[in-house]
C-alpha positions in Angstrom: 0.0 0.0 0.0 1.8 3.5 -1.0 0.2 7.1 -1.2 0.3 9.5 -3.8 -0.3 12.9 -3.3 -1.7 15.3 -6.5 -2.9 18.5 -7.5 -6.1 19.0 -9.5 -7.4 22.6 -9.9 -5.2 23.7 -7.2 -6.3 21.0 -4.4 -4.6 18.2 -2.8 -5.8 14.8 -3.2 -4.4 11.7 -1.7 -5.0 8.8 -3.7 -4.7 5.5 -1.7 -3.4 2.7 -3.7 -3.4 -1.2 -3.0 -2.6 -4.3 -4.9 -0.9 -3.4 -7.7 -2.0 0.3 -8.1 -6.1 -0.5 -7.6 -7.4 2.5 -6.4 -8.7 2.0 -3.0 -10.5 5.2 -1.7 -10.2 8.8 -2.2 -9.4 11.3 0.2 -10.0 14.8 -1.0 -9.7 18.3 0.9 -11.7 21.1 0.3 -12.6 19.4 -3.5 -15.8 19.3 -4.4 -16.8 16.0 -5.4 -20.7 16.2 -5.8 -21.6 13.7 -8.2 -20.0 11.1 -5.7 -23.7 10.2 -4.0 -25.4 10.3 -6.8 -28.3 11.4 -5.2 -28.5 14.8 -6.7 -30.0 16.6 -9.4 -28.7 19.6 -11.5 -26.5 22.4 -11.2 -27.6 25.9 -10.1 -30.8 24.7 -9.2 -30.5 21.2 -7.5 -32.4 18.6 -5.4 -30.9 16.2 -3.1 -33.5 13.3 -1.7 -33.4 10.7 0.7 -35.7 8.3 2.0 -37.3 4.2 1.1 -40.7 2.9 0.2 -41.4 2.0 3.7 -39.0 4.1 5.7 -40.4 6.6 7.9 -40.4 9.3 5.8 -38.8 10.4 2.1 -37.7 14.0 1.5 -35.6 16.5 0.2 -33.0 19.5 0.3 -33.7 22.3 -3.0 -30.5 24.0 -3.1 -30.0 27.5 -5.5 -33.7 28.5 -5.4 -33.8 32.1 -5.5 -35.2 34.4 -2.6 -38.1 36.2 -2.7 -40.4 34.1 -4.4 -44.0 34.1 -2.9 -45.2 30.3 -3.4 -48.6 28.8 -3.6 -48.7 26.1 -1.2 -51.9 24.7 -2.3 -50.3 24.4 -6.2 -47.5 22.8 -4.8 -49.9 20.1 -2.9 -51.6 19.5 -6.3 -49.0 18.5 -7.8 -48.8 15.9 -5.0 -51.9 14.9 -5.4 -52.0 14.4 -9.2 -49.2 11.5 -7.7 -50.4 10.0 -5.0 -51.4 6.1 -4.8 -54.8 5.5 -4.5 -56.7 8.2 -6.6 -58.0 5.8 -9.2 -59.5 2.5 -9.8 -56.5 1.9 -12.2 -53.3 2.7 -10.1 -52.0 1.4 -7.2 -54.5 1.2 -4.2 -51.9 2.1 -1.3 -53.4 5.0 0.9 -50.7 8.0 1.2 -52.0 11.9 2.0 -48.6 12.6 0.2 -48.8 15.8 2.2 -45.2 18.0 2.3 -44.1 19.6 5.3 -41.4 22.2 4.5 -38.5 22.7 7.3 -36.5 25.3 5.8 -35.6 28.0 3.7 -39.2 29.7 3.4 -40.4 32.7 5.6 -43.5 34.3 6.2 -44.6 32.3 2.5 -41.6 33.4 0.1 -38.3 31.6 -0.2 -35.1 32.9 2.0 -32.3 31.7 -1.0 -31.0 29.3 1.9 -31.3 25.3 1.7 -35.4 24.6 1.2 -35.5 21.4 3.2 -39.3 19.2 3.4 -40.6 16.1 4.3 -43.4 13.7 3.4 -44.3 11.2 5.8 -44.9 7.2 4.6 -48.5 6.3 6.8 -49.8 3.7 4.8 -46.7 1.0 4.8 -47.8 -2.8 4.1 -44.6 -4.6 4.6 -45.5 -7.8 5.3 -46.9 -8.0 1.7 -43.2 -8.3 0.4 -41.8 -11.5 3.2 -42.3 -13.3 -0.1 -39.4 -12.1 -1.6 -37.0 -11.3 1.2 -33.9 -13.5 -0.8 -36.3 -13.6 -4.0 -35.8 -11.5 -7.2 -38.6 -10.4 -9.3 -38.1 -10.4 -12.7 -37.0 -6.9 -14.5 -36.9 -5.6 -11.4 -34.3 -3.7 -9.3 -34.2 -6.2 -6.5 -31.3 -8.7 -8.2 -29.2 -5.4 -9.3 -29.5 -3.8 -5.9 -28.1 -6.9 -4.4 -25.0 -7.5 -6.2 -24.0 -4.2 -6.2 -24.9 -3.1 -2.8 -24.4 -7.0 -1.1 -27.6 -5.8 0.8 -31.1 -4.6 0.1 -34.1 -3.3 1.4 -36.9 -5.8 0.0 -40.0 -4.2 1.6 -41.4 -2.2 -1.9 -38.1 -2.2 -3.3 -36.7 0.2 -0.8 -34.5 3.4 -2.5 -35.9 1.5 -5.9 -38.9 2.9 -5.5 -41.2 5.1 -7.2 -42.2 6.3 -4.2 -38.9 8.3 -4.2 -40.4 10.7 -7.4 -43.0 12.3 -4.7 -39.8 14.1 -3.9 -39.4 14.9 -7.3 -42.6 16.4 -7.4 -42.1 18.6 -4.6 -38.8 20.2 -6.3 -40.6 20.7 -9.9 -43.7 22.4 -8.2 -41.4 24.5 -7.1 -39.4 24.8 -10.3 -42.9 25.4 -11.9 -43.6 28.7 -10.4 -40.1 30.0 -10.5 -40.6 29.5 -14.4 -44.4 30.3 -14.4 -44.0 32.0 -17.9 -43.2 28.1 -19.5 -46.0 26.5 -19.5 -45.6 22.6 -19.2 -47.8 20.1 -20.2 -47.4 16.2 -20.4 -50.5 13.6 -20.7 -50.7 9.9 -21.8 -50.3 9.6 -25.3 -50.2 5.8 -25.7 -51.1 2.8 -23.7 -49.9 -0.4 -25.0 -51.1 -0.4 -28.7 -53.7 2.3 -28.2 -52.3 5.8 -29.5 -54.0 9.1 -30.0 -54.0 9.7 -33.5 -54.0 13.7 -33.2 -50.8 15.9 -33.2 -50.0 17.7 -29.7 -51.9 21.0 -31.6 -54.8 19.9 -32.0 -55.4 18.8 -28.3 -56.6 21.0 -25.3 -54.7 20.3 -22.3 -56.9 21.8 -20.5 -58.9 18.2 -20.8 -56.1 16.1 -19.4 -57.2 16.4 -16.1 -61.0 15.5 -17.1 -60.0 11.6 -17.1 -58.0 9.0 -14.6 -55.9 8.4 -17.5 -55.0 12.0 -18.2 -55.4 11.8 -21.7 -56.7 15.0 -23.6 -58.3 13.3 -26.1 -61.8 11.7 -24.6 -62.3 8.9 -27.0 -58.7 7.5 -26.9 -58.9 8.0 -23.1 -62.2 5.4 -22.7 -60.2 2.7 -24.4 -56.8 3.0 -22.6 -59.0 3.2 -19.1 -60.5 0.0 -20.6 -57.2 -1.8 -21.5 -55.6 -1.2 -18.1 -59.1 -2.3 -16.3 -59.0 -5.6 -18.6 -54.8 -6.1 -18.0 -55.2 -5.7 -14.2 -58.0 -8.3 -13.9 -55.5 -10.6 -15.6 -53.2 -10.1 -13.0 -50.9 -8.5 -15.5 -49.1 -5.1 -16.2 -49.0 -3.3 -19.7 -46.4 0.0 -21.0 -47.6 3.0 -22.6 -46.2 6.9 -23.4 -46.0 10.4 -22.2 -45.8 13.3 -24.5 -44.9 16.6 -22.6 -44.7 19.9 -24.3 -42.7 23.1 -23.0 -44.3 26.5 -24.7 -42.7 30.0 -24.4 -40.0 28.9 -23.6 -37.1 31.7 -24.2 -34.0 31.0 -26.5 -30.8 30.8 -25.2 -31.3 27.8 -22.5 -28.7 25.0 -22.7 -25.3 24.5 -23.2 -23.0 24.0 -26.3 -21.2 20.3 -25.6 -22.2 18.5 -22.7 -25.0 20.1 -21.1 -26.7 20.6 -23.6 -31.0 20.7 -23.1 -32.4 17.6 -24.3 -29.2 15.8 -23.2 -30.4 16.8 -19.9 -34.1 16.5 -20.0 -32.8 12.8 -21.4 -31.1 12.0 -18.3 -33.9 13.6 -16.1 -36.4 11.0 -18.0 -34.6 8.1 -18.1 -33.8 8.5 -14.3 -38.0 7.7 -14.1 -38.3 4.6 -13.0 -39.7 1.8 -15.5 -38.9 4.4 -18.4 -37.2 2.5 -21.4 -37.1 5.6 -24.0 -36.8 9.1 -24.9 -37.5 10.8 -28.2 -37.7 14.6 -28.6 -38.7 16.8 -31.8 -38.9 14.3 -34.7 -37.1 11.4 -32.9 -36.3 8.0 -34.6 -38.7 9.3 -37.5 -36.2 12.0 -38.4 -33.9 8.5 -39.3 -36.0 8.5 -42.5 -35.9 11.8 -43.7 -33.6 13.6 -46.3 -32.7 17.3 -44.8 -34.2 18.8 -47.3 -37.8 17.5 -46.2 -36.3 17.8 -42.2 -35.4 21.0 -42.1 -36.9 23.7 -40.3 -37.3 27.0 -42.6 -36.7 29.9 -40.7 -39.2 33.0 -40.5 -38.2 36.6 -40.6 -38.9 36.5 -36.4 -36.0 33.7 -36.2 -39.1 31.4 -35.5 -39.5 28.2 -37.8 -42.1 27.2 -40.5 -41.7 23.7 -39.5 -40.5 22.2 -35.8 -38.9 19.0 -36.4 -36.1 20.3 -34.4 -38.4 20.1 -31.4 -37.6 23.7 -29.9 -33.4 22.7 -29.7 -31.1 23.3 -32.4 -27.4 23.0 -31.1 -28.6 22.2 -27.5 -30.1 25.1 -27.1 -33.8 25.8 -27.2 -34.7 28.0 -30.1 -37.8 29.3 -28.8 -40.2 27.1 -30.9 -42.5 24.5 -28.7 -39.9 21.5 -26.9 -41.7 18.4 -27.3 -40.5 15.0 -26.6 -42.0 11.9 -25.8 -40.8 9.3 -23.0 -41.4 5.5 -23.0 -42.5 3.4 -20.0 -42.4 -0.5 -19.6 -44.9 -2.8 -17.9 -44.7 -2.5 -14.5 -42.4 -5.7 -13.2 -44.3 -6.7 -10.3 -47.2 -9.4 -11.7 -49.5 -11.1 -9.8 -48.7 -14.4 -11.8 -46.7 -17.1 -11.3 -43.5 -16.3 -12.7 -39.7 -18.5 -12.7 -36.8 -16.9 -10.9 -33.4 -17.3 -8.8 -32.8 -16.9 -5.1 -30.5 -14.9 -3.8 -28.5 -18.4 -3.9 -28.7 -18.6 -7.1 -31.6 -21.8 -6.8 -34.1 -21.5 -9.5 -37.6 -20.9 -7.8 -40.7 -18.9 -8.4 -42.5 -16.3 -7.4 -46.1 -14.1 -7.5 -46.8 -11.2 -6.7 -48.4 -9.5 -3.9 -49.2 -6.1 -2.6 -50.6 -3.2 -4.2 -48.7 -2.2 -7.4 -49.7 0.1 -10.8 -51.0 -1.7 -13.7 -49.7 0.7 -15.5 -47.7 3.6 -14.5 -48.2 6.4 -17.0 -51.1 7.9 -14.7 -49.2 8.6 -12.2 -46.2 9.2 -14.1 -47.2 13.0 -16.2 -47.1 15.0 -12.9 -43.4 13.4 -12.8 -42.2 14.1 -16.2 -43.6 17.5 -15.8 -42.0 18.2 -12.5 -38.9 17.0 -14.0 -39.2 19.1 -17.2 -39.6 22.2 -15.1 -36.6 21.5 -12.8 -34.3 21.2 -16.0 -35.7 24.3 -17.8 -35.4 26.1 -14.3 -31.7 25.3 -13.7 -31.0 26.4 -17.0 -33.0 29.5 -17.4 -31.2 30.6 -13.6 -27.5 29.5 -15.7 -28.6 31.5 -18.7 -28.9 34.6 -16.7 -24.8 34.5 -16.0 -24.2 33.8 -19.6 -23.8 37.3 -20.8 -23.5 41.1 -19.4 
């Protein structure tokens, strides 16, 4: 075992080394090593979380939020709501108020520009619906990953693996949401299994997504995806399906050149969903098939385009037209049908499921890709304002 002792940007590091120069640990002073929890979320504006499925509590610290913004408490809740289990017949039946209980970094109603810290409190915990799988995996789900890496896991509803983590999500993009109040953001379910709307995002009134349990604008294709889910869950089964979410007025200028650029971003925000499998923006895989003179986007005298194929980013960097994008979300993994599997031995065995689960997570799932839409349009319209004098 030796030491070696570097510079990088001006700081000391000590680099421990053992068997044969395999880097052991990392001690660093006074060097900022952020990304090492990985339990944060963007730049300027950025959300750390904590909390399990059926832990105590989940929750969150906002960091970077300006001061002096006066914030509707009851919008914020909404959001929440438009979340929690239990609000349907076709999503998960567990009982949770989801209601947030802020501990910091808000006075007298408007943000202080310290650490906004809140809570939400777990009250409806079943955990004896999961001594089935204590040294079981489920199939496509995170409990065989979670064990190798980790060499322990928390098997009651899947623990950190849980959806139940994007409540604190929610929280941070409600936020997010009024900060940025002149976007608006709207997602709803375009697609369940093989049942699509057949309209473009244009000719649909968001205003109507909240009119159905489905939160579909378009009434007609809503009735049949309400009726697929109904006929999957009876089966004891789980189906996929799709969530379009459009950002309008949104300003020009937000993203960066090379790395950070804004649907790289709103990418990784949507793939960190869980059970999400894809994520297409402007004119996607379709654009694959195009020539560029049929792609292209003319421009207008305004700097505005005849055409939006580039779905609102050109470059990285929003152009001003509508951002649209599309995100994909698999069947839930949890069945309640017999199913073959390993052991944490490594036996072959089955298993069934139990509990309550989503048969289908798309619901529940456009308040999150909306809350995440406006925390990544936030961060970057805060960074934009440093960009130039």
């Amino acid at each position: 075992m030796y030491l070696i002792k570097i510079k990088i940007r001006n700081h000391l590091v000590t680099l421990l080394f053992m068997n044969s120069c395999r880097l052991f640990t990392i001690f660093a002073s006074n060097y900022n090593l952020k990304h090492m929890s990985f339990n944060s979320f963007g730049n300027l504006l950025k959300v750390t979380t904590y909390g399990e499925s059926h832990g105590p509590a989940i929750g969150g610290v906002i960091d970077g939020f300006p001061a002096g913004l006066e914030l509707d408490f009851d919008a914020i809740q909404e959001e929440l709501n438009r979340r929690k289990p239990g609000q349907s017949k076709i999503v998960t039946q567990r009982k949770e108020p989801d209601t947030v209980e802020f501990l910091s970094g808000i006075f007298e109603g408007k943000t202080t520009g310290t650490s906004i810290g809140f809570v939400i409190k777990n009250t409806n915990q079943k955990s004896k619906d999961y001594n089935h799988n204590t040294n079981v995996y489920r199939p496509s789900h995170a409990d065989f990953t979670y064990d190798k890496k980790f060499g322990v896991r928390d098997h009651k509803g899947g623990g950190r693996s849980s959806a139940r983590e994007t409540a604190n999500w929610v929280v941070a993009g409600a936020l997010a949401k009024q900060l940025i109040a002149h976007i608006n953001i709207n997602a709803f379910t375009s697609s369940v299994g093989d049942i699509f709307i057949d309209k473009p995002y244009q000719d649909l009134d968001f205003s109507k997504t909240e009119n159905n349990i489905i939160r579909c604008p378009d009434e007609a294709s809503a009735e049949k995806m309400i009726a697929k889910i109904q006929e999957i869950r009876k089966a004891g089964d789980t189906i996929g399906g799709t969530i379009t979410c459009v950002a309008q007025n949104v300003p020009v200028g937000l993203g960066e050149p090379i790395f950070n650029k804004l649907h790289a971003e709103l990418g990784k925000a949507m793939l960190s969903i869980n059970a999400v499998k894809g994520f297409e923006f402007g004119s996607g895989f379709c654009g694959a098939r195009m020539k560029g003179s049929d792609h292209n986007d003319i421009f207008n005298a305004d700097g505005s385009t005849q055409s939006n194929l580039s779905g609102g980013i050109q470059g990285g960097i929003s152009n001003g037209m509508d951002i649209y994008f599309r995100v994909a979300f698999k069947p839930v993994a949890t069945i309640m049908t017999n199913q073959q599997t390993i052991n944490s031995e490594g036996d072959l065995t089955e298993i069934t499921g139990k509990g309550r689960h989503d048969p289908c997570v798309v619901p529940r799932a456009v308040p999150i890709v909306e809350a995440l839409t406006a925390l990544v349009l936030a961060d970057f319209w805060l960074i934009n304002r440093t960009r130039k004098i």
